[in-house]
N, C-alpha and C positions, 0 to 999 in steps of 0.2 A: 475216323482217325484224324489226328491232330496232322496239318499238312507242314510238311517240313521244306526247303531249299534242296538237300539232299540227302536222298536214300545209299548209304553207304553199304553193299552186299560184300561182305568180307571185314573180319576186323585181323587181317595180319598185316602187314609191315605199310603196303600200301595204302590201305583201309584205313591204318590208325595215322599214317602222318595227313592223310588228305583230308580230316576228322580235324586235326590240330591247326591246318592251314586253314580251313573255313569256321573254325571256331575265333579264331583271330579276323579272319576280315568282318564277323559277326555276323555271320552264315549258317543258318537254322540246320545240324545232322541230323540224320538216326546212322545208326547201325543195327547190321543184324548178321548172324555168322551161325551156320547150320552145327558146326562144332559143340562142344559141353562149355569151354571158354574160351578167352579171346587172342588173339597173338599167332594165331595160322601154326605153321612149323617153327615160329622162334619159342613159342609156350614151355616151362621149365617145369617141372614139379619136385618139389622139395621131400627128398627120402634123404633119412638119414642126415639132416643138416648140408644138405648139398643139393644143389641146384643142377638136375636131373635133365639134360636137353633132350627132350621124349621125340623131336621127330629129328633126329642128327645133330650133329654138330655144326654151330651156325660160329663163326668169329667174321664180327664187322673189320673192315678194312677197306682203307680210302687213303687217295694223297688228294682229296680234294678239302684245303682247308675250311672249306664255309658247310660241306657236308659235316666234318667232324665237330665242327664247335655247336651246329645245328645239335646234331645227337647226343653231345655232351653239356648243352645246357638243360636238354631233359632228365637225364640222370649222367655222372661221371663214369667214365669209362676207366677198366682198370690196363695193366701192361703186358696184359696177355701176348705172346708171340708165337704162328703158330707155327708149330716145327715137325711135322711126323715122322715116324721111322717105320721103316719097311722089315718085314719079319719074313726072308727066305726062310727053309728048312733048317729054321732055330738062330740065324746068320742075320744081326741087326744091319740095318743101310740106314744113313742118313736121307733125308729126300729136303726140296729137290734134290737131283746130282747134283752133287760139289765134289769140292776136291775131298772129303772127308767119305762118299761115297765110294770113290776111285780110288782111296787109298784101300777102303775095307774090300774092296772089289780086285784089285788087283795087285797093291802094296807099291803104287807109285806115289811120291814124294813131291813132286812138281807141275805147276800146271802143265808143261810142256809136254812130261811122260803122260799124265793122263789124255791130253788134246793128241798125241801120237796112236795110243791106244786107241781111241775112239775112230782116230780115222783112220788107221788100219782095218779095223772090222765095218766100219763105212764100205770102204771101198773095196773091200772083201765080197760085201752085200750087192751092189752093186754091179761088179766086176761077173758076180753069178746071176743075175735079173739079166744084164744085157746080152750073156752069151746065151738066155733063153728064152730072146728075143723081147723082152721088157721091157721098153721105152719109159714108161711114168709108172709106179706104186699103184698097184690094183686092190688092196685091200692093206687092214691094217699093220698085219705082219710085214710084208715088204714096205710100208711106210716107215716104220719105228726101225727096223732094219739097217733102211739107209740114212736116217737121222743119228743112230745112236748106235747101231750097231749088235752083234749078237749076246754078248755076255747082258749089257745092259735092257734087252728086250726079254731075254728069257727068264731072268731073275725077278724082277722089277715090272717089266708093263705086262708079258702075255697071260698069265695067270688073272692076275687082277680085273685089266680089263674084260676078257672071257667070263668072269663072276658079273662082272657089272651089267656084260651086255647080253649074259646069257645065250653067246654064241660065238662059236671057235673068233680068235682072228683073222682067219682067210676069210671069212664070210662077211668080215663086217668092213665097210667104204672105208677107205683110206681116208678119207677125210675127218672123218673123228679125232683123229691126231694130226692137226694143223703142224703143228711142231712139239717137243718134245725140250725143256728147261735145263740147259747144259751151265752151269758156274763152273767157272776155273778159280775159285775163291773158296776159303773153309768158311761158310756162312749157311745156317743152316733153317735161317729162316725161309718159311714158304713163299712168302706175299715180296713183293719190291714195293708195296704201296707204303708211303711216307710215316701214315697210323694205323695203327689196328690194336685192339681191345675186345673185352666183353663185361655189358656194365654193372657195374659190380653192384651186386644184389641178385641178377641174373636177367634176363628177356623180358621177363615180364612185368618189370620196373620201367623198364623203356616205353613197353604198351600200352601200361597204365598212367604212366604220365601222359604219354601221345592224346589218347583216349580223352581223360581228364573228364568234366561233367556230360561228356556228350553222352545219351542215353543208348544203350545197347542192350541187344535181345540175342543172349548164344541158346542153342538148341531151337535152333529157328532157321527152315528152310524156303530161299526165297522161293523157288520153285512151287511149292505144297500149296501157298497160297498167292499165287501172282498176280492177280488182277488187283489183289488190296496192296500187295505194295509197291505195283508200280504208281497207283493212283497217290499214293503217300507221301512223295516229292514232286517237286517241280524238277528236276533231273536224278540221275542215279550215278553213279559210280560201279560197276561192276568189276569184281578181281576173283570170279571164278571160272568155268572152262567153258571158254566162246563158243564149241559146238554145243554144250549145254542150252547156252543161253536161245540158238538158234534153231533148238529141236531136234540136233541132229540132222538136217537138214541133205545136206552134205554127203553124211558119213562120221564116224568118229575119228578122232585124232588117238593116235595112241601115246603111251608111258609105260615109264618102268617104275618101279616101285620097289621099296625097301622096310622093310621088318627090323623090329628087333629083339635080341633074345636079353631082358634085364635081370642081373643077378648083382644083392648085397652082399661083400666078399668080405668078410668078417677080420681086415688086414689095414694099416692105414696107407698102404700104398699100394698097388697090385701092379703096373708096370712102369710107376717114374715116367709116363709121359701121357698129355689128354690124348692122344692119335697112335695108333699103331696099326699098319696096314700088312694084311696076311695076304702074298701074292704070289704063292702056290696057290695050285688049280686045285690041289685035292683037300685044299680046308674050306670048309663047305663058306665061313662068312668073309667078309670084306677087311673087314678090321673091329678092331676092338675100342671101343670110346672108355675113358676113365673120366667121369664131370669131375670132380672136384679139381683136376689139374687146371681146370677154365679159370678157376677163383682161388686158388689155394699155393701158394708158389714156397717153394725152402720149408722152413720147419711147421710153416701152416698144414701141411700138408698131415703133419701126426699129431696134431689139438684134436683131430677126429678120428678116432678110433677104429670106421670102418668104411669105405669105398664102396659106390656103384659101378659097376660094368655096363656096355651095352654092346652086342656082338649085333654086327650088322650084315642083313642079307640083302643081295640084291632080286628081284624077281619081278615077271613078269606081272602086268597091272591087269588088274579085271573090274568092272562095275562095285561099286563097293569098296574099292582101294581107296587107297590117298594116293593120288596121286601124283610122282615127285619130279620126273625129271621125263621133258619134253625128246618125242625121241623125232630129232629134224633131219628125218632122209628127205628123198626128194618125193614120195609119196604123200606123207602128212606135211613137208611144205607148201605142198599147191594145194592140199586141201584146207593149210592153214590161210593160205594165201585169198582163197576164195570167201573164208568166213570173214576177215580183215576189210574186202571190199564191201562186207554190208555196214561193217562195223563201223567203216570210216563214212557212211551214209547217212549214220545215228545224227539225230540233233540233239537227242537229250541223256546219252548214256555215251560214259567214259569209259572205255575200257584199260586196266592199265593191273598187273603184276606177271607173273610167269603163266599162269592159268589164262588168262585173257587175252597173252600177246604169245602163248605158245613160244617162249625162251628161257631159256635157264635165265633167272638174273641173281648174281650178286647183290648181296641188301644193299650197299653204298650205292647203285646207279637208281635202284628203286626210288630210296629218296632224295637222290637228286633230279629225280624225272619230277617228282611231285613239285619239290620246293619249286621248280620252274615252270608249274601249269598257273594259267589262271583260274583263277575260284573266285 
C-alpha cells in the first residue's frame, strides 16, 4: 500500500476538518470510516427534496468568530435559529424558559411575577429537603426542584429526562443537571452563541468540501484489517471508541443510544417547527424532528408538497449500536480516565472526537480543537 503522513479512522466532523488542515499544510491523508458514507452523525439523506438528518438533529452554533468564517468559507451557512417547543398533554411551552414559557405556564405577564413564582416553589422545594434532613440534591429530582421548582420540573424536565436516561429521576446523580436555563426575557432562541446555522445544501456539503481530493474508503473497518493500516501512515488520527482501540482492556465504557422512527407525511407542514419535544413519560419517543424546517423558512416551507418526520427514541446501547451520547458517572470516568493515560502515551496516534475523548462535544469546539492542533 501506498504510504501516506496520515491515516485518518473516522470521516465525521473531526476526521474531515483534520483531512482539510493537512491537506493545506501539504500533508499526504487517507481516510477510511467503517460506515456506507462519510459525515459520522452530521450525514443527510435526501427523501423527498429534503435534507433528511438520519442520526438527529445537528445545528452548528458558535460565538467564536474565526470558527464561523472557517465553516463558512467551506460552504455558506444559512439563518437557522434553533427554537424548540415542548409538547405537555397537548399544552405547547416555549423552551428554553422565558418569559413566554411562564406566561403559557402560569399567566404571569412580568419578569418579576414569573422570578416570584419560581422562587416560591424554590423554596417550597427546599424548605421540604431540609425538614428531611437534606443538606445538598441527592439525585436529579431534588436537583431541578430546587433550581426551578415543581410546576417547571413536572411538565417540562421529569418526563423527558426519565426517556433519555431510561431511568426514574430519583435514581439518576444530581449532577446531570448542573443547572437548569431560566430567561426573564420573551426570547426564544436556544443557543446565546453569537452564530448559528445549518449549511445550506445540508451536512454533507460541509463534509464534502472538508474532505475535497483526499482519498476515502467508507464500508471499511479499521479493526478487520489492523496491522495493514496501521503500517499505512506515519501517524493516525483516530476518532473512534478509545476502549475499542485498546481491546477492551479495561472494560467497556458505556452509552445511550437513539433510534428513529422515519415517516413521509404527505402534508407541507406537519408541526410549523424543526424540534418538538414530548415530555410526558407515557409517549413512548423524545420528540418529533420535521428536516425541512432546518432549510426551508416562511413560504418555502409549501414549494414542497410533503414533509419528513423523525420520532426519536432514547435507549439503552448494545454492541452493534451507534453509539451516541457518553454516559459520564463516575464509573466509566475512571475507566475513561485510565484509557486516556495510555492514549496520552501514544507517539503516533491522535485521539480526538466524542468517541475517543468519551464527551459529548458540540461541532463548534470540535473544530476549534482541530484548527488549533499542529499537523
Amino acid at each position: 500500500m501506498e504510504k501516506y503522513d496520515y491515516l485518518v479512522v473516522g470521516a465525521g466532523l473531526f476526521g474531515a476538518v483534520f483531512a482539510y488542515r493537512a491537506r493545506m499544510a501539504g500533508r499526504r491523508c487517507i481516510i477510511i470510516d467503517k460506515h456506507p458514507h462519510t459525515g459520522g452523525n452530521l450525514y443527510c439523506e435526501q427523501v423527498e427534496g429534503i435534507n433528511v438528518h438520519k442520526y438527529g438533529a445537528h445545528i452548528f452554533h458558535t460565538s467564536d468568530k474565526g470558527v464561523w468564517q472557517f465553516v463558512n468559507s467551506i460552504v455558506e451557512f444559512n439563518r437557522y435559529t434553533n427554537s424548540p417547543v415542548a409538547n405537555y398533554k397537548g399544552t405547547l411551552y416555549n423552551l428554553p424558559f422565558n418569559m413566554n414559557t411562564f406566561n403559557r405556564m402560569w399567566g404571569v405577564n412580568t419578569p418579576a411575577e414569573a422570578a416570584a413564582m419560581i422562587e416560591s416553589q424554590r423554596s417550597e422545594a427546599l424548605e421540604a429537603m431540609r425538614q428531611a434532613g437534606i443538606s445538598e440534591p441527592r439525585n436529579v429530582e431534588e436537583q431541578a426542584l430546587a433550581l426551578v421548582g415543581r410546576d417547571i420540573y413536572e411538565r417540562l424536565v421529569k418526563g423527558y429526562t426519565e426517556k433519555q436516561w431510561g431511568r426514574k429521576c430519583t435514581e439518576l446523580p444530581a449532577f446531570i443537571i448542573k443547572r437548569l436555563p431560566v430567561r426573564m426575557v420573551f426570547d426564544n432562541n436556544y443557543f446565546n452563541d453569537k452564530y448559528q446555522g445549518i449549511p445550506i445544501g445540508g451536512y454533507n456539503r460541509l463534509i464534502d468540501g472538508l474532505i475535497g481530493p483526499t482519498p476515502v474508503l467508507t464500508s471499511t473497518d479499521f479493526f478487520a484489517d489492523r496491522a495493514r493500516w496501521e503500517a499505512a501512515a506515519e501517524r493516525i488520527v483516530f476518532t473512534g471508541k478509545i476502549d475499542e482501540y485498546y481491546g477492551y482492556r479495561f472494560g467497556r465504557l458505556e452509552y445511550r443510544t437513539v433510534s428513529f422512527e422515519q415517516e413521509v407525511v404527505d402534508t407541507p407542514n406537519y408541526q410549523g417547527n424543526a424540534v418538538v419535544n414530548y415530555t410526558e413519560r407515557s409517549v413512548p419517543y423524545t420528540r418529533v424532528i420535521e428536516h425541512k424546517h432546518f432549510e426551508m423558512f416562511g413560504d418555502e416551507v409549501y414549494r414542497c408538497p410533503k414533509t419528513v418526520i423523525s420520532r426519536e427514541y432514547s435507549t439503552e446501547w448494545n454492541d452493534g449500536m451507534e453509539p451516541y451520547y457518553p454516559i459520564n458517572d463516575e464509573r466509566n470516568n475512571a475507566l475513561y480516565r485510565r484509557y486516556k493515560a495510555l492514549a496520552d502515551a501514544e507517539q503516533r496516534v491522535i485521539f480526538g472526537g466524542r468517541l475517543a475523548e468519551y464527551r459529548y462535544y458540540d461541532m463548534a469546539p470540535i473544530v476549534e480543537r482541530v484548527l488549533k492542533m499542529d499537523v
